[in-house]
Structures are given as C-alpha cells and as structure tokens.
N, CA, C and O of each residue as an XYZ file, in Angstrom:
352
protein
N      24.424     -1.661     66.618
C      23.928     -2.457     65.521
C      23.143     -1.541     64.583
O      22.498     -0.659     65.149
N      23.092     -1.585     63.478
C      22.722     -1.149     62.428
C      21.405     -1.718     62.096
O      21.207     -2.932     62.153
N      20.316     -0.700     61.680
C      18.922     -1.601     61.297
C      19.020     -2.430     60.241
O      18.033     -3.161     60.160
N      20.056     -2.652     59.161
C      19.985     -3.507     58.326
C      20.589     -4.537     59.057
O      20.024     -5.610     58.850
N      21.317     -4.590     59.660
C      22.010     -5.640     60.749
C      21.136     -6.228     61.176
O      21.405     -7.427     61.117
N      19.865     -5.988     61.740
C      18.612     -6.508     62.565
C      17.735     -7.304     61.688
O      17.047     -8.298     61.918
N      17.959     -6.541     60.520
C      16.730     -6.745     59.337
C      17.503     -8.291     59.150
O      17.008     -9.353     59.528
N      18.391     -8.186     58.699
C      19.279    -10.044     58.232
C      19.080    -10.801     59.130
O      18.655    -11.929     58.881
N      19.287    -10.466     60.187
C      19.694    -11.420     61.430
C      17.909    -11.781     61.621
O      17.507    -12.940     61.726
N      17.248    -10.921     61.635
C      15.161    -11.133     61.715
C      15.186    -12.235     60.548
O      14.707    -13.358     60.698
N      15.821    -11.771     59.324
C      15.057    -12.590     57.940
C      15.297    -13.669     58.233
O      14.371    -14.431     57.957
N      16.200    -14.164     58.717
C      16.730    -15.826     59.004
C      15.630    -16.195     59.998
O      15.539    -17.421     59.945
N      14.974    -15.833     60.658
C      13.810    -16.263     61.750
C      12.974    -16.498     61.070
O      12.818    -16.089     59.919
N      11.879    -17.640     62.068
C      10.841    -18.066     61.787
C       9.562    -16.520     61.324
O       9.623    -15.584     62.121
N       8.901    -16.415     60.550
C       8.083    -15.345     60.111
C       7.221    -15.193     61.477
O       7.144    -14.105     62.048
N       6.514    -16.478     62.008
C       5.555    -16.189     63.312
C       6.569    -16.137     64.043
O       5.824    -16.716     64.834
N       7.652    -16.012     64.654
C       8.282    -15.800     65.909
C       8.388    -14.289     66.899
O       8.752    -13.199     66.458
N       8.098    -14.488     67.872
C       7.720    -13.056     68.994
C       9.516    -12.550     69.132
O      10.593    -13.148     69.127
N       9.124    -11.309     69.232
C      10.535    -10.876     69.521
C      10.147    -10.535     70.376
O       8.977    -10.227     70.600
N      11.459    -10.496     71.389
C      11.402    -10.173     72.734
C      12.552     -9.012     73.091
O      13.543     -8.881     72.372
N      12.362     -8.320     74.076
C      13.899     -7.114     74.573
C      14.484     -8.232     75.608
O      13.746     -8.654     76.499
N      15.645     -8.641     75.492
C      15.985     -9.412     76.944
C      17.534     -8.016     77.317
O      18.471     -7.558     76.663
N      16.928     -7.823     78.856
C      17.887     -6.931     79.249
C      18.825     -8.045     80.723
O      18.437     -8.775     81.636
N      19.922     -7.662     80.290
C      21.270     -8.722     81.165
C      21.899     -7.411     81.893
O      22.257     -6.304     81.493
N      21.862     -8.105     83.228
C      22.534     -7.171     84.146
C      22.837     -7.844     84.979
O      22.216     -8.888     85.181
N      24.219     -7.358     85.974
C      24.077     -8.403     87.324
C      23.537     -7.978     88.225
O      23.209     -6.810     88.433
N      23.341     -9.178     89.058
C      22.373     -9.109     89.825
C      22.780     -8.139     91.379
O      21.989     -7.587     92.143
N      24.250     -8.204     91.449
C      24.947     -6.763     92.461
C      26.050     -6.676     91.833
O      26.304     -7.580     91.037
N      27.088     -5.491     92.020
C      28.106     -5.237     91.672
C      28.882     -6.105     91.834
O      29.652     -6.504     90.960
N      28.800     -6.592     93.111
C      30.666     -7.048     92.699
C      30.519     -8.689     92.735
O      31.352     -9.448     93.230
N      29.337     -9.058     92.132
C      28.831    -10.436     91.923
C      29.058    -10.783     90.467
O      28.811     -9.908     89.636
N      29.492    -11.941     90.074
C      29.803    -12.669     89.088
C      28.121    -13.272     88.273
O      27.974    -13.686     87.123
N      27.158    -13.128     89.265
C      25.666    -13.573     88.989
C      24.772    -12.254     88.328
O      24.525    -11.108     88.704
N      24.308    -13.399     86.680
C      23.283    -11.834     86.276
C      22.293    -12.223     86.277
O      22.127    -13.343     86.760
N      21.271    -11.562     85.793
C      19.814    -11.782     86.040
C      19.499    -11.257     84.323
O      20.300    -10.501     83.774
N      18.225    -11.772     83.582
C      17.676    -12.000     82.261
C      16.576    -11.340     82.365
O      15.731    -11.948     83.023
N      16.127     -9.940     81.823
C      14.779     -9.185     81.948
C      14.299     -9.493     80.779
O      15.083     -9.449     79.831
N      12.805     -9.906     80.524
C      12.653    -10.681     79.811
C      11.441     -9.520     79.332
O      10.534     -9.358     80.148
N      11.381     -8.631     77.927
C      10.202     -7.399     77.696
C       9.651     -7.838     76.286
O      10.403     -8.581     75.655
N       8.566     -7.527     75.751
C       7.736     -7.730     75.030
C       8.286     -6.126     73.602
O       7.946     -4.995     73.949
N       8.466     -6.159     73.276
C       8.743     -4.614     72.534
C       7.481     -4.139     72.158
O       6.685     -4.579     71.329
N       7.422     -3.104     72.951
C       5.408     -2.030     72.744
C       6.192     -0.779     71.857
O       5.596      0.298     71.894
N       7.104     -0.804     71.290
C       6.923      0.355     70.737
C       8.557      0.569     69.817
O       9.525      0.058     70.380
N       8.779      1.181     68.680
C       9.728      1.389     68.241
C       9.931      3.320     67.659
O       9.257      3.956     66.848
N      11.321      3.810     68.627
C      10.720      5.050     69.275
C      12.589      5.621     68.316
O      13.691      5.507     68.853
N      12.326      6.187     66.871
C      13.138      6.558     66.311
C      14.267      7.754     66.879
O      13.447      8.325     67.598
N      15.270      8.383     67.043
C      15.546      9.491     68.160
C      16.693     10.157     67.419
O      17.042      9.679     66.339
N      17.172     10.993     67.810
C      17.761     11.991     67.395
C      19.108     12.130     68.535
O      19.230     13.029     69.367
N      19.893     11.175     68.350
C      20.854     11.285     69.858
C      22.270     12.565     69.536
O      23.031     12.581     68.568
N      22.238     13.337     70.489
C      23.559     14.533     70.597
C      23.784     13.870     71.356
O      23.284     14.764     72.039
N      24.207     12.715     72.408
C      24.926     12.556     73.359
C      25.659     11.404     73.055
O      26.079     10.767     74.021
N      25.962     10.902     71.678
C      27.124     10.018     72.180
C      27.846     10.598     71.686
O      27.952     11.717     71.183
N      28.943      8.922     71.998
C      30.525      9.464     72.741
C      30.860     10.025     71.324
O      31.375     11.142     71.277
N      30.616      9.352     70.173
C      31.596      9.661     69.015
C      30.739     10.935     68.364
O      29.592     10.763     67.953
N      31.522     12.460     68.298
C      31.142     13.402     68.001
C      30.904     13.832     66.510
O      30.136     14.681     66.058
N      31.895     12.893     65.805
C      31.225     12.808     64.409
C      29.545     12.308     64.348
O      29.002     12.384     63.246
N      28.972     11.950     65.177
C      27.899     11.377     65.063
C      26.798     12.453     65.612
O      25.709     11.879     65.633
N      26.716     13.416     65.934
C      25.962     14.161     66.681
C      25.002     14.212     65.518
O      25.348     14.279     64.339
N      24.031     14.181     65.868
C      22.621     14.308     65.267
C      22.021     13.458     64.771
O      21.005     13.644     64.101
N      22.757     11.891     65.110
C      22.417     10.753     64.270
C      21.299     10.192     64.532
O      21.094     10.226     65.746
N      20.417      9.654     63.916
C      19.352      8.953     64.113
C      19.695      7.956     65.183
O      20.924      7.939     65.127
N      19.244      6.907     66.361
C      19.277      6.024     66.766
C      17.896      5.186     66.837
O      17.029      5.969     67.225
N      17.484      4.216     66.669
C      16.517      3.623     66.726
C      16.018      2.770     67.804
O      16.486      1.632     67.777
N      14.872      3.114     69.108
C      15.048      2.778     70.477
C      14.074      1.483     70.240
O      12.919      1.766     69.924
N      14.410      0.072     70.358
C      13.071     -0.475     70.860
C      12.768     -0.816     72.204
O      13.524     -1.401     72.980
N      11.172     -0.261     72.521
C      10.712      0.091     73.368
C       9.886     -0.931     74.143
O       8.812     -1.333     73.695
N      10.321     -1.299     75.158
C       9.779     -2.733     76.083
C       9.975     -2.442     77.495
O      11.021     -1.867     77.795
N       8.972     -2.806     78.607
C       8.946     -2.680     79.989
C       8.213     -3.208     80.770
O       8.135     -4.429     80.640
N       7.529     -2.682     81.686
C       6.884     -3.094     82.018
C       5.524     -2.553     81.763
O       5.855     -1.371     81.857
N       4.091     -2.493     81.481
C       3.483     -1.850     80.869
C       3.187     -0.849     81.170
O       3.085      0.032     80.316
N       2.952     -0.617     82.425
C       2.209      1.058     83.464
C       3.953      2.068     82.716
O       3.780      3.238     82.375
N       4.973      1.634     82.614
C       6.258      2.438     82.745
C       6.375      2.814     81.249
O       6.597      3.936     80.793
N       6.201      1.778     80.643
C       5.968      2.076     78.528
C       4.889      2.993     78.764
O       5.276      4.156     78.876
N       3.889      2.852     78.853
C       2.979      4.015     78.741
C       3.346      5.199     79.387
O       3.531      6.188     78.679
N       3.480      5.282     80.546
C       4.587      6.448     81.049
C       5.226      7.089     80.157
O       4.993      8.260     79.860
N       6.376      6.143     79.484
C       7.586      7.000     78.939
C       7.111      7.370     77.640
O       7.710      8.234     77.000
N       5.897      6.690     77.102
C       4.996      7.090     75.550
C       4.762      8.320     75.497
O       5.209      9.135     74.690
N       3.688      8.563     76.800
C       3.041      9.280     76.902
C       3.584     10.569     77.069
O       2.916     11.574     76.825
N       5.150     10.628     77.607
C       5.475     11.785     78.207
C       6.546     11.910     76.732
O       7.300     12.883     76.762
N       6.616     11.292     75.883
C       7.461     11.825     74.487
C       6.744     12.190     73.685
O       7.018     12.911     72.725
N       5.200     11.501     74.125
C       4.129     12.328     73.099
C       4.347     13.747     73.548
O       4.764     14.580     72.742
N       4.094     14.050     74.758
C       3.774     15.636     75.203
C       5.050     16.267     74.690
O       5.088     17.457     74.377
N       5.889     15.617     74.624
C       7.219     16.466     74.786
C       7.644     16.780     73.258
O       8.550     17.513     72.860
N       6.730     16.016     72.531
C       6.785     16.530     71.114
C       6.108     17.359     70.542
O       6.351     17.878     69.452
N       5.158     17.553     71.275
C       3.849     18.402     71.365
C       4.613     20.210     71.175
O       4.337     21.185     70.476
N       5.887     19.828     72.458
C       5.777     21.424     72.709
C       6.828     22.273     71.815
O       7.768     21.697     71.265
N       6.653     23.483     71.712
C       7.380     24.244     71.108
C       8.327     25.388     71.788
O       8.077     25.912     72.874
N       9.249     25.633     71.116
C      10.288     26.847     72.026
C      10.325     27.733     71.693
O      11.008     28.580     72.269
C-alpha cells in the first residue's frame, strides 16, 4: 500500500478515531483457525528496504508502522536508535 493509499482510506474516518496494527495469523499451521493481534501504533519508523523481491525497487523507501507490545517497541526503538548512531 502506498502512503497516499492510507492517507484516503484515514480521510474517510472519523477525525477522533484510534488506529490500531491488527496482525492475522493462524493460530497452527495446518489449522484453518486464526488469531487477531490487536497493537496500538508507538511509532512510525521510515526505512530504506534492499531486500525486496522486486529489484527495480532496491533502495526504496518503505514506511514501517510500529506497534507491540510495549517492553519489545522500546526494544526495537531503542536498538535503531543505536544503530543509527553508528558509523563505518
């Protein structure tokens, strides 16, 4: 999805409404049953992805929003702060 994609699909929402991350997975492999992770977004974490599939795209911006559980968001904050910190 495209951030203007997000931006339209947001404008049609209520102005006070909470956004939420809901992550869908099943609940075992070879089960037909999923389960609804339900995250708060603490953070919107802009990125620089070389790893996808489509190679015309290498260096493209991707835009991460960032939701978990809280001890694990701060975790993964904290350790992209440092990791921006350093130099080669």
């Amino acid at each position: 999805m495209r951030v203007s994609e997000l931006i339209d699909i947001l404008r049609d929402q209520p102005q006070d409404a909470e956004v939420e991350l809901a992550v869908v997975a099943p609940v075992k492999e070879s089960d037909e049953d999923i389960t609804v992770d339900r995250y708060a977004i603490d953070g919107v974490l802009p990125w620089t992805d070389d790893d996808l599939d489509d190679p015309t795209s290498e260096g493209q911006v991707v835009v991460w929003l960032v939701g978990g559980e809280d001890d694990d968001v701060d975790t993964f904050l904290d350790a992209i702060e440092q990791g921006e910190g350093e130099t080669d």
